[in-house]
C-alpha positions as CSV (number, residue, x, y, z in Angstrom):
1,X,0.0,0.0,0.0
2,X,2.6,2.3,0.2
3,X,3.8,4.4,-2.8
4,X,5.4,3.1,-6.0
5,X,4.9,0.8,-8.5
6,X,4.0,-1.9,-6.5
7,X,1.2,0.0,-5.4
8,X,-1.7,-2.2,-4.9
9,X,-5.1,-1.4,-7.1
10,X,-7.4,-3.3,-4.5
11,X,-6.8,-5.5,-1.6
12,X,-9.6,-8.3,-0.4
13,X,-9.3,-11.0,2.0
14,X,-10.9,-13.9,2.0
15,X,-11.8,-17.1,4.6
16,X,-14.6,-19.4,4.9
17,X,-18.0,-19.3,6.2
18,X,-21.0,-21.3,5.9
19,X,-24.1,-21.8,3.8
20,X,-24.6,-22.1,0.1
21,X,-23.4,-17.8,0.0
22,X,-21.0,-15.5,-0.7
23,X,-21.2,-12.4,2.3
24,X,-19.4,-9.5,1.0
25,X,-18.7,-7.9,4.7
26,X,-19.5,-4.4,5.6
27,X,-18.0,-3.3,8.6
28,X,-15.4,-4.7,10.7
29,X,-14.8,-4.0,14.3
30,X,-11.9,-3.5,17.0
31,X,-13.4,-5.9,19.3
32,X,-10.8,-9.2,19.6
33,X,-13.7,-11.8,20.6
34,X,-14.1,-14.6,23.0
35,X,-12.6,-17.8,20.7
36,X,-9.5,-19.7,21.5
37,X,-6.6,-19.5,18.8
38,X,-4.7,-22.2,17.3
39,X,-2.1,-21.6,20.2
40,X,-5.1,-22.4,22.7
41,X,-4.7,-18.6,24.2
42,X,-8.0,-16.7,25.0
43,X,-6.9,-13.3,26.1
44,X,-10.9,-11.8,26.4
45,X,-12.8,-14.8,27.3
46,X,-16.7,-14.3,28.5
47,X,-16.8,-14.3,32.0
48,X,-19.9,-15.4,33.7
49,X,-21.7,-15.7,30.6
50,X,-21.2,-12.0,29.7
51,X,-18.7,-10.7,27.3
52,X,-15.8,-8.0,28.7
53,X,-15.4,-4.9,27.5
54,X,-12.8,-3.4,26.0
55,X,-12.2,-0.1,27.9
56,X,-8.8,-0.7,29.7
57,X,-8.7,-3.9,28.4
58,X,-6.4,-5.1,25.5
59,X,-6.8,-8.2,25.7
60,X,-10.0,-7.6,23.9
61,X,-9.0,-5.4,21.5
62,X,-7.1,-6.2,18.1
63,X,-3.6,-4.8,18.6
64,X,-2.3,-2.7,16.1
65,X,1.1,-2.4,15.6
66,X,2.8,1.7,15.4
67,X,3.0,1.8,11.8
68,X,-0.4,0.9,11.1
69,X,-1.6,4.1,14.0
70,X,-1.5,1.5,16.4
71,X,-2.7,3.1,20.2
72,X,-4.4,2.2,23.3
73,X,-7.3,4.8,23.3
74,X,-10.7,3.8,23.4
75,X,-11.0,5.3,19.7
76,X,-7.3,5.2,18.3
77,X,-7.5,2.8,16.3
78,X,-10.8,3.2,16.1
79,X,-13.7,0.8,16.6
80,X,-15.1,0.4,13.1
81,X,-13.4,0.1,10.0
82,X,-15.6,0.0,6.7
83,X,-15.3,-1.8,3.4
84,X,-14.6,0.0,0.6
85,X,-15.8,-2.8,-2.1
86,X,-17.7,-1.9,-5.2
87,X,-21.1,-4.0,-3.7
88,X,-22.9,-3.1,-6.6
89,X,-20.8,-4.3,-9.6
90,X,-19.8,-7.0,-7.9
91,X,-23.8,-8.6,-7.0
92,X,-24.8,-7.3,-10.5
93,X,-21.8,-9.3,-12.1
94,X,-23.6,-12.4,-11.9
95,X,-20.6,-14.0,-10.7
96,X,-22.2,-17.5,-10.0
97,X,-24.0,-17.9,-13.6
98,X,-21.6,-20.0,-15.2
99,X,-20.1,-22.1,-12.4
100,X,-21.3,-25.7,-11.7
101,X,-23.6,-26.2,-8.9
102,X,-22.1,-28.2,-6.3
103,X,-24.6,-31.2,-4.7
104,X,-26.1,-30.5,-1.6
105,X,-25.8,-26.4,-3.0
106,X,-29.0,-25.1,-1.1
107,X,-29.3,-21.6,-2.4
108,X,-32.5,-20.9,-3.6
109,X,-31.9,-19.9,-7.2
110,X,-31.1,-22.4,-9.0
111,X,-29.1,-20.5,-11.7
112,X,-26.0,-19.7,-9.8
113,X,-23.9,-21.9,-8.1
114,X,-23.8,-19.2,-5.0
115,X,-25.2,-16.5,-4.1
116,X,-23.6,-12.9,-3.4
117,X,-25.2,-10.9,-0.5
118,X,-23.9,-7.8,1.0
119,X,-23.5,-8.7,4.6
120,X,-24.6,-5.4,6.8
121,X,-24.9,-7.2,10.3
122,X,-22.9,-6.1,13.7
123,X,-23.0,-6.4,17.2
124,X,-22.2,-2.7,19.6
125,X,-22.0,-2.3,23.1
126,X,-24.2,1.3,22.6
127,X,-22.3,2.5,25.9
128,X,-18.5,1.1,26.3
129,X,-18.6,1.0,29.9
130,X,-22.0,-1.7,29.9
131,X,-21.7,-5.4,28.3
132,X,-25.2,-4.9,27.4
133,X,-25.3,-5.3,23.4
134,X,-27.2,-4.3,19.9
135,X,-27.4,-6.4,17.0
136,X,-28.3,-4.2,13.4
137,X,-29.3,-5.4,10.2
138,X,-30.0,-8.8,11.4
139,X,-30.3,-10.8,9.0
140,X,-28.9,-9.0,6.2
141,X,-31.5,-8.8,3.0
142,X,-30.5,-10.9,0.0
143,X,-31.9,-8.5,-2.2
144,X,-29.7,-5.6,-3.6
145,X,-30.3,-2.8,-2.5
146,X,-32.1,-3.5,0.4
147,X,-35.5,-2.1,0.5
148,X,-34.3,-0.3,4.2
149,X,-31.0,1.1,4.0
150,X,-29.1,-0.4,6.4
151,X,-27.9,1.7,10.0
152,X,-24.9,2.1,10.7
153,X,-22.6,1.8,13.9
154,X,-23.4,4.6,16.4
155,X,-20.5,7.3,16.4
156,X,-20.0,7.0,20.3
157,X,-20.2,3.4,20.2
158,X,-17.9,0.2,20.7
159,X,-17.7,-2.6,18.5
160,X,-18.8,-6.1,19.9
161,X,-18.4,-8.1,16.0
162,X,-18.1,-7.5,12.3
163,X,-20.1,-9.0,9.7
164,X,-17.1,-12.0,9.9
165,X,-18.2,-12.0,13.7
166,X,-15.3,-11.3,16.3
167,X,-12.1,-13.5,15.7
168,X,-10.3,-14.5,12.5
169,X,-12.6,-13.2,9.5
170,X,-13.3,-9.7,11.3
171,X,-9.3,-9.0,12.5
172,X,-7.9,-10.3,8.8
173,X,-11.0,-7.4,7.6
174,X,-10.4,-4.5,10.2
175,X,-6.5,-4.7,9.7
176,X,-7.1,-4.4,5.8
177,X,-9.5,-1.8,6.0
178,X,-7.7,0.2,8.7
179,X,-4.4,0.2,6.4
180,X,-6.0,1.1,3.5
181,X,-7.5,4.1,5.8
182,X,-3.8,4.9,6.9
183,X,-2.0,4.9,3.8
184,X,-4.6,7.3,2.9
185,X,-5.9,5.6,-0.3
186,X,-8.8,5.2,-2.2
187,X,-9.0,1.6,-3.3
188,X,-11.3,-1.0,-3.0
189,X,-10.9,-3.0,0.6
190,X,-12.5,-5.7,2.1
191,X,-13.1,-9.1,3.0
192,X,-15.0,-11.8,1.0
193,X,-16.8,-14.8,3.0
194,X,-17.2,-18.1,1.0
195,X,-19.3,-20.8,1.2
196,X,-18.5,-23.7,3.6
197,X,-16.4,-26.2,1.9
198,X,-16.5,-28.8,4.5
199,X,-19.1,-31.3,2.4
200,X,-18.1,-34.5,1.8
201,X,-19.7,-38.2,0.6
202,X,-18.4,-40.2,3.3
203,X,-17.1,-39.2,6.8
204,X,-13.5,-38.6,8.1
205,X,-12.5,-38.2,3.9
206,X,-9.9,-35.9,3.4
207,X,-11.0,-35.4,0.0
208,X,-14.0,-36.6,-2.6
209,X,-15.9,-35.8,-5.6
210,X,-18.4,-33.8,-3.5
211,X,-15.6,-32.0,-1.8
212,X,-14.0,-31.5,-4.7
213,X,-17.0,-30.3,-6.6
214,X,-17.8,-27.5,-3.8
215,X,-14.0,-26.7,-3.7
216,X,-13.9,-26.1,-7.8
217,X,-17.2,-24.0,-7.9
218,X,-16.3,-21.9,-4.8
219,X,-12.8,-21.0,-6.1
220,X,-14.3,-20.2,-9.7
221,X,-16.8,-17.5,-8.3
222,X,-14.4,-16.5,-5.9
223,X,-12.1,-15.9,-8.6
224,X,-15.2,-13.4,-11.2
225,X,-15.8,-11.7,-7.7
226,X,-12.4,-10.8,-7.7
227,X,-12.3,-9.9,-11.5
228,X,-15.8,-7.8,-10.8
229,X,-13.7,-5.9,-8.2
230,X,-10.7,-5.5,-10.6
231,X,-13.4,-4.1,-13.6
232,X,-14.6,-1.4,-12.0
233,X,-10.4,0.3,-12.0
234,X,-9.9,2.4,-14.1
């Protein structure tokens, strides 16, 4: 991201979710979430069956390093970060027309192999002091655009999840919006959920025609979404 001619045009990352969908995700949030990692450390668990909060707290809060505006104010970074994706051009692409339909695909028109929906669901804490919480745009509208725009985070609020929840999908999508925002560029930036891949014909396979059949349709619509983000730079 930073100047020359290695510049990047766009930057998207990309994990797995669930469903027979695409969610193209919104906003991202600070919040570091209540899952173990692969190192079995939980630095923000729930305690008593309510989540922390984050003021004072940084265990429950991604940590951004100094060059990226890193800080351990309730605001800097700041709680929401925003995708930057062209939504539009990349629903309207029809990205799933010409990909196979995987078995077991459940999504409801049965022209695409996926569908695309712009994923507009968060979770605040309205006052940063309380663990009470507010869920928006839940679910998100398949339709584009939705027929109620959707709200967005509060200004004085603090963020609980993304639209790729609190843990790996929402930190890989608020560090990749939040550099984009420092480096002070105007690019597309975002994160793409997939479709599960995780179907298979027979249990404990590590591979199989179904597998392999979700795995070749999800990385050929994955690959047009990515060439509908590229067509709309000039």
């Amino acid at each position: 991201m930073e100047p020359g001619p290695r510049q990047v045009d766009a930057s998207l990352t990309v994990s797995q979710a669930g469903g027979s969908q695409f969610n193209l995700e919104q906003w991202n949030g600070r919040y570091h979430g209540t899952y173990q990692g692969n190192d079995n450390g939980l630095p923000c668990p729930i305690v008593g069956g309510v989540p922390q909060i984050a003021i004072d707290n940084p265990g429950c809060n991604i940590q951004v390093v100094d060059r990226w505006g890193g800080g351990d104010g309730l605001t800097d970074p700041p709680q929401w970060t925003t995708a930057s994706l062209p939504i539009a051009e990349m629903i309207a692409a029809d990205t799933g027309a010409d990909v196979p339909r995987p078995p077991g695909d459940t999504w409801p028109d049965p022209s695409v192999a996926f569908g695309v929906v712009w994923n507009t669901r968060y979770t605040q804490f309205p006052d940063c002091t309380s663990p009470a919480r507010e869920t928006f745009n839940s679910p998100p509208p398949v339709d584009y655009p939705p027929a109620t725009p959707p709200v967005s985070p509060a200004e004085d609020s603090c963020s609980y999840s993304g639209g790729g929840g609190n843990y790996l999908s929402n930190e890989s999508a608020y560090r990749n919006t939040l550099l984009r925002d420092r480096a002070g560029l105007d690019i597309p930036a975002g994160h793409i959920h997939t479709p599960d891949m995780q179907h298979f014909e027979t249990d404990f396979g590590v591979s199989d025609p179904t597998f392999d059949a979700w795995r070749t349709s999800i990385a050929a619509q994955s690959r047009n979404l990515v060439h509908a983000v590229l067509n709309t730079i000039d």
